[in-house]
C-alpha positions as CSV (number, residue, x, y, z in Angstrom):
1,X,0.0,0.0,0.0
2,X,1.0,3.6,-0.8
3,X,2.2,5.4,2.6
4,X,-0.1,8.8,3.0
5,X,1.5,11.6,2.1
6,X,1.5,15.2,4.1
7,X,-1.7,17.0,3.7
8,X,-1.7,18.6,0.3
9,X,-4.1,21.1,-1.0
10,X,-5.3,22.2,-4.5
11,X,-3.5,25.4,-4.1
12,X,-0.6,23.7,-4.2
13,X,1.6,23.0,-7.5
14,X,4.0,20.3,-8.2
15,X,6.7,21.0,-11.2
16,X,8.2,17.3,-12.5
17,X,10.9,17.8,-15.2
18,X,11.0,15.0,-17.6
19,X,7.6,14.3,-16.8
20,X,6.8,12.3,-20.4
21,X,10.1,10.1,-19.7
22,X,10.7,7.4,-17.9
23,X,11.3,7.9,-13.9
24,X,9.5,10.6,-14.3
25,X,5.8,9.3,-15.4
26,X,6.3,6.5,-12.8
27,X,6.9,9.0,-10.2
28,X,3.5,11.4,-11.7
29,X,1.6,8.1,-11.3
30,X,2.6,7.6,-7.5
31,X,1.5,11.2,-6.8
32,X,-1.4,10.3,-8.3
33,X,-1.9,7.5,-6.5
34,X,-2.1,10.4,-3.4
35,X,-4.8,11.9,-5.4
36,X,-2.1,14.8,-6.1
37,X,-2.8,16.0,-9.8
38,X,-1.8,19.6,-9.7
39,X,1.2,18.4,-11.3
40,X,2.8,20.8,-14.3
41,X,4.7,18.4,-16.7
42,X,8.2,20.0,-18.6
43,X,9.0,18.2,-21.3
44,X,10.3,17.6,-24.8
45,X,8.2,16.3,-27.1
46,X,9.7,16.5,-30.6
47,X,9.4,12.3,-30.7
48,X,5.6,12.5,-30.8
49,X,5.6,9.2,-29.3
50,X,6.6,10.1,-25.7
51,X,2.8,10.9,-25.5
52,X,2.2,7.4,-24.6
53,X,3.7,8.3,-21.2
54,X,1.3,11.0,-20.7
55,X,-1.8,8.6,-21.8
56,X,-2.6,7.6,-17.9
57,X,-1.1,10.4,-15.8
58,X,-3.8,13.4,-14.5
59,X,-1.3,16.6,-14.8
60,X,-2.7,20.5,-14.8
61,X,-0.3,21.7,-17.4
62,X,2.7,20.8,-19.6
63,X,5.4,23.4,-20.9
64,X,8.2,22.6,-23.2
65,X,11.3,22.4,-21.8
66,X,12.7,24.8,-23.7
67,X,10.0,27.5,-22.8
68,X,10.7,26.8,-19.1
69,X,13.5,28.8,-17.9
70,X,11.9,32.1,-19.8
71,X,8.1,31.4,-17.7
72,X,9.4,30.8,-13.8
73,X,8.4,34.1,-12.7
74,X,4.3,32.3,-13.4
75,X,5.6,29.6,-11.2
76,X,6.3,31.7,-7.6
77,X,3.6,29.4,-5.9
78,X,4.7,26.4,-7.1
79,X,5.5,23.8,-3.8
80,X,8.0,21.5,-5.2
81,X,10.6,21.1,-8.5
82,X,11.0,16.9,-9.1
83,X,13.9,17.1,-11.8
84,X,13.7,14.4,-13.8
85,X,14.8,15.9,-17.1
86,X,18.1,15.4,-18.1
87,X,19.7,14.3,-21.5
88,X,20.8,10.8,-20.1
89,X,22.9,8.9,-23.3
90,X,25.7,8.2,-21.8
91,X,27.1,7.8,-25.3
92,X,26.7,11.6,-26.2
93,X,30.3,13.1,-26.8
94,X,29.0,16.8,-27.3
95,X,29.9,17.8,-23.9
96,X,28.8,21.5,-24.3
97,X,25.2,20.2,-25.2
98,X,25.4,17.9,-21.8
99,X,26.5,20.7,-20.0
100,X,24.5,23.1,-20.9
101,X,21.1,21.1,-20.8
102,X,22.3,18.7,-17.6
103,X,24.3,21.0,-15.3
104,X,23.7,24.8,-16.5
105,X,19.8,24.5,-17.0
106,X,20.1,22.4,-13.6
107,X,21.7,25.3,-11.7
108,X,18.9,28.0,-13.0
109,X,16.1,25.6,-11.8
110,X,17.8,25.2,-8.3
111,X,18.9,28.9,-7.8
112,X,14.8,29.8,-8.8
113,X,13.5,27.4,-6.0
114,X,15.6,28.7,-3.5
115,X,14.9,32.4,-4.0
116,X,11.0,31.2,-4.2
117,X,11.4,28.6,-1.1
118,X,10.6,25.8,-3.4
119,X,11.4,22.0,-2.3
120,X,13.9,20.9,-4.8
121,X,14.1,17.3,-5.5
122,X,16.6,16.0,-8.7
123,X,17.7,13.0,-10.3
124,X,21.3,12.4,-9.9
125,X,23.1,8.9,-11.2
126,X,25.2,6.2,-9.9
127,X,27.1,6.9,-13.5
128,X,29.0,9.7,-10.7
129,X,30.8,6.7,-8.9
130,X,33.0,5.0,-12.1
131,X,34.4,2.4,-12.3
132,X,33.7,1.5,-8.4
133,X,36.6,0.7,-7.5
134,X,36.8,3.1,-4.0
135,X,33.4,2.0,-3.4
136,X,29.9,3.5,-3.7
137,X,29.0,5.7,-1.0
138,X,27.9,9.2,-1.2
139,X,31.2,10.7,-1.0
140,X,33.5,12.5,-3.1
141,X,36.5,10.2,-2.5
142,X,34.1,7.4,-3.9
143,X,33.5,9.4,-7.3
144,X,35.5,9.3,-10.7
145,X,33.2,9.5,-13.8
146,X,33.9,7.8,-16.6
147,X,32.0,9.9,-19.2
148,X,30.5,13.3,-20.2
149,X,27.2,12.7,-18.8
150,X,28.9,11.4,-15.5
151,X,30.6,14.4,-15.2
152,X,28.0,16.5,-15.7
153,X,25.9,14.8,-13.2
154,X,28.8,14.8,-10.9
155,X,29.4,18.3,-11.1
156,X,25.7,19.4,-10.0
157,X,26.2,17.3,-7.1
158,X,29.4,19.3,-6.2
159,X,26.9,22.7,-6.8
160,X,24.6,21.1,-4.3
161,X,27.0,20.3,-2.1
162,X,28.3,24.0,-1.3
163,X,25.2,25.3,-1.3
164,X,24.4,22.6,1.6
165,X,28.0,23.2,3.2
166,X,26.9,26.8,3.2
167,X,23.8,26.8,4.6
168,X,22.9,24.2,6.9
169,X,19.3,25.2,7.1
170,X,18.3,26.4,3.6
171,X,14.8,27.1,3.6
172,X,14.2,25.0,0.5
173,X,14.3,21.1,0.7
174,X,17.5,20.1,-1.9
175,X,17.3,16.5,-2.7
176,X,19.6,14.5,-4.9
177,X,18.6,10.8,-5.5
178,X,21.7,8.9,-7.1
179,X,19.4,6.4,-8.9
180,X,21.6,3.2,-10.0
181,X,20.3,0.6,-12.8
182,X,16.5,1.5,-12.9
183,X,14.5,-0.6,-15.1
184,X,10.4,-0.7,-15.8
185,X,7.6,0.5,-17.7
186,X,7.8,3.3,-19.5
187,X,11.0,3.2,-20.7
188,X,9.9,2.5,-24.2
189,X,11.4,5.9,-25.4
190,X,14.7,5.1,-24.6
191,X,15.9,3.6,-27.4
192,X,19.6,2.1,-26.8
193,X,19.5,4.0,-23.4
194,X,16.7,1.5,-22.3
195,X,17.3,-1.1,-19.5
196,X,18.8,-4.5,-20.4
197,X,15.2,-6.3,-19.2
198,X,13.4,-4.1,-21.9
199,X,15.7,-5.3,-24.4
200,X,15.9,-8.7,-23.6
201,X,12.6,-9.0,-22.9
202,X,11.6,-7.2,-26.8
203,X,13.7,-9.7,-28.7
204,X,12.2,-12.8,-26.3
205,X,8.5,-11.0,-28.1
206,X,10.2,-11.1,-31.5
207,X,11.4,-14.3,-31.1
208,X,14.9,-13.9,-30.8
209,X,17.8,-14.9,-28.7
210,X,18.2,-13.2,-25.6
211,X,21.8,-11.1,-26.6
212,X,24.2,-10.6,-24.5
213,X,27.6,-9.2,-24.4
214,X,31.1,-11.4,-23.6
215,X,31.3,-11.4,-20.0
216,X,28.0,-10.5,-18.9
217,X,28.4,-13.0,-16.4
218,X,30.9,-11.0,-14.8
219,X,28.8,-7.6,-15.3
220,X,26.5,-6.7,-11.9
221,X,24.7,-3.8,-11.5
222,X,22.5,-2.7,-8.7
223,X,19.5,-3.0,-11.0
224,X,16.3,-1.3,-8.9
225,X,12.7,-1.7,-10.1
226,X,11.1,1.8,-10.8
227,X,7.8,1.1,-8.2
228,X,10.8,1.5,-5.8
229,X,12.8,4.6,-7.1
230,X,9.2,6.1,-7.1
231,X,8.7,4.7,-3.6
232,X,12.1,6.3,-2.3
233,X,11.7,9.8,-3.9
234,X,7.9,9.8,-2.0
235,X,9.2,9.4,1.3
236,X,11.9,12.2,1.0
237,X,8.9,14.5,-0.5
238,X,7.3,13.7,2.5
239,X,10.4,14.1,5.7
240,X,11.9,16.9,3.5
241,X,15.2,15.9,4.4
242,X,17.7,17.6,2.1
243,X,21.0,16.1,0.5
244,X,22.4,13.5,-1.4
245,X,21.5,9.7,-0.8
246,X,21.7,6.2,-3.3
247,X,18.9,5.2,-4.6
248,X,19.5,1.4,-5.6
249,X,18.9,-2.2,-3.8
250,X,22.7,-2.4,-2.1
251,X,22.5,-5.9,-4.2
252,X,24.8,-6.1,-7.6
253,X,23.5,-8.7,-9.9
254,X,24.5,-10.0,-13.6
255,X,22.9,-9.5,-16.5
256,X,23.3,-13.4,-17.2
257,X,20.7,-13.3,-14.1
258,X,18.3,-10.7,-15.6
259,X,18.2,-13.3,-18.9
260,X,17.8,-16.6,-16.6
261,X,15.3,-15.0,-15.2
262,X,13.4,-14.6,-18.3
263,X,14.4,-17.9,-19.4
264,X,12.3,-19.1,-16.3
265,X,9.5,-17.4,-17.5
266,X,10.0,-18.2,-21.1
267,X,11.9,-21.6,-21.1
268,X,11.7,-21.5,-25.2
269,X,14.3,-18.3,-24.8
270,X,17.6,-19.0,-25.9
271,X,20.7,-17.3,-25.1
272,X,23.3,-16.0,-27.4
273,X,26.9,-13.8,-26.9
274,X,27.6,-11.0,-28.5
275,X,31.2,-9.4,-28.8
276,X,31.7,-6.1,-26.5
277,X,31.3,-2.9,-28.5
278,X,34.9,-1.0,-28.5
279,X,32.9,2.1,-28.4
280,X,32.3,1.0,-25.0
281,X,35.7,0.5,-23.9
282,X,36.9,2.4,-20.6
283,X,33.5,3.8,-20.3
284,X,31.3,1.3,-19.3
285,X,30.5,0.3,-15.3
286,X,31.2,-2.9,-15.0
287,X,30.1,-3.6,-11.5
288,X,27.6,-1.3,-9.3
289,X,26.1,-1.9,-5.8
290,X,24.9,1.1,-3.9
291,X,25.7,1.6,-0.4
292,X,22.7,2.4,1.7
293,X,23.9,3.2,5.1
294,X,22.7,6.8,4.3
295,X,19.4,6.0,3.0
296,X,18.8,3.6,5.9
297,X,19.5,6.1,8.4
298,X,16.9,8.8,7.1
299,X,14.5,6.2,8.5
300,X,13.8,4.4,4.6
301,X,13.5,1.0,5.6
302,X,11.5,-0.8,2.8
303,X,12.7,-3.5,1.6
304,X,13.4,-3.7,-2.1
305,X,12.0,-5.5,-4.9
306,X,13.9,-8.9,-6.1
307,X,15.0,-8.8,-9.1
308,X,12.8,-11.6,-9.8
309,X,9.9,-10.5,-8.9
310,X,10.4,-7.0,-10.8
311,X,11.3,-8.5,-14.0
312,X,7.8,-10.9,-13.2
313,X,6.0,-7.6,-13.1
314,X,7.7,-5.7,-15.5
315,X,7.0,-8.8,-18.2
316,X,3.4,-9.0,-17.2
317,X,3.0,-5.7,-17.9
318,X,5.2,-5.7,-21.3
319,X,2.9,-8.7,-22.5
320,X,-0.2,-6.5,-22.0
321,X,1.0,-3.2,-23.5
322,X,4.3,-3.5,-24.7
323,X,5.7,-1.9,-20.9
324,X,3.3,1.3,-20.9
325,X,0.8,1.9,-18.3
């Protein structure tokens, strides 16, 4: 059962960036779920098709995300900023575009809800911690990024941090949730950005083998099911704690798993290797596992969907409507 949020009235206005993607329509629908629909959507919708996200959600408003920066003064009253938006291809090279539209556009949003006293709640990425190899807590001695979109990510999260450092007691709520390998419906968008289950699970529907790459034995992620990245950013809305916590299941996993698991589902599904794309070499995360030692002592104590029983859901739901709500 969804846990009761603080008393909210119409009055009150909710901005979530990236609404039409993918955390960010799961996280509309939990608000829903709270009968909270005076929601304003930002977005980009130049692929038509992100509509589909939109289909089931109750929202007040949507504004292009382009149009955003240049209408905040209309938004003074607003209660909360949910920051979903972000360009998140962790392939893109042009790092003046991913700095501009993650880290830039990120700092105008922020420095607006603090002059306005607006919570402030934003998607930051596991991406920040590397290759893992000093571990994966929230710290700065933990945190090498392998790639432009890392980086940029990385360096909002120093931003935050000084603000923070600087004010212990900011009037605003600042929130960074450092999500790790989120998978679910509504991710349909994503293209090559989409989680391994949606991929393996399309070519399983098209009868294909399930493709992975050499090694994927020996790749784990902390892969977390999006009912509970939507669960996590809920409680936070609701204690108003500010600062930076992981956002995983503090359990790594291979992506050999995430294709047994289908296979156990679908025992027709075959299995076949795939060589490792050089493009990929020295930027790709071999191994994640967040540490939740922070997160547990804000008082989260849920426990976390299994992997198998996500992937269970996340098929049902794929079977019915291709992943979409």
């Amino acid at each position: 059962m969804p846990r009761k949020l603080r008393s909210f009235t119409i009055a009150d206005m909710i901005i979530v960036t990236g609404g039409a993607g993918f955390i960010g329509s799961n996280l509309i629908k939990g608000l829903n779920s709270q009968g909270i629909t005076q929601i304003i959507v930002v977005d980009d919708l130049s692929d038509g098709k992100k509509h589909l996200n939109l289909n089931r959600l109750k929202i007040a408003d949507y504004i292009d995300k382009n149009d955003l920066l240049n209408q905040l003064d209309h938004f003074k009253n607003v209660q909360t900023i949910f920051h979903q938006g972000a360009c998140s291809n962790t392939m893109e090279t042009d790092g003046a575009f991913m700095m501009r539209n993650n880290f830039t556009f990120s700092k105008e949003l922020l420095q607006f809800a603090l002059k306005n006293q607006i919570d402030f709640l934003y998607a930051s990425s596991a991406s920040v911690y590397g290759d893992g190899t000093s571990g994966f807590r929230e710290s700065i001695d933990c945190e090498y990024p392998l790639n432009i979109y890392a980086y940029s990510k990385f360096l909002f999260d120093q931003y935050v941090r000084e603000i923070l450092r600087t004010n212990k007691s900011p009037s605003s709520q600042i929130l960074g949730l450092r999500y790790f390998n989120v998978y679910g419906y509504q991710e349909n968008h994503k293209g090559t950005m989409a989680s391994v289950a949606f991929h393996l699970m399309n070519q399983l529907n098209h009868n294909e083998p399930l493709k992975l790459f050499e090694g994927s034995e020996s790749f784990k992620r902390d892969f977390v099911f999006v009912d509970d990245v939507v669960d996590i950013n809920l409680f936070f809305f609701e204690k108003k704690l500010s600062g930076i916590y992981n956002c995983g299941t503090g359990k790594s996993r291979s992506f050999l798993d995430v294709a047994n698991i289908l296979r156990a589902i679908n025992p027709s599904a075959l299995i076949e290797t795939i060589p490792f794309p050089s493009a990929l070499l020295k930027k790709y995360q071999t191994f994640t596992e967040a540490n939740l030692t922070s997160l547990r002592d804000s008082g989260y104590t849920k426990s976390s969907v299994s992997l198998e029983a996500g992937i269970q859901r996340y098929y049902e739901q794929f079977q019915k409507t291709g992943g979409l709500f």
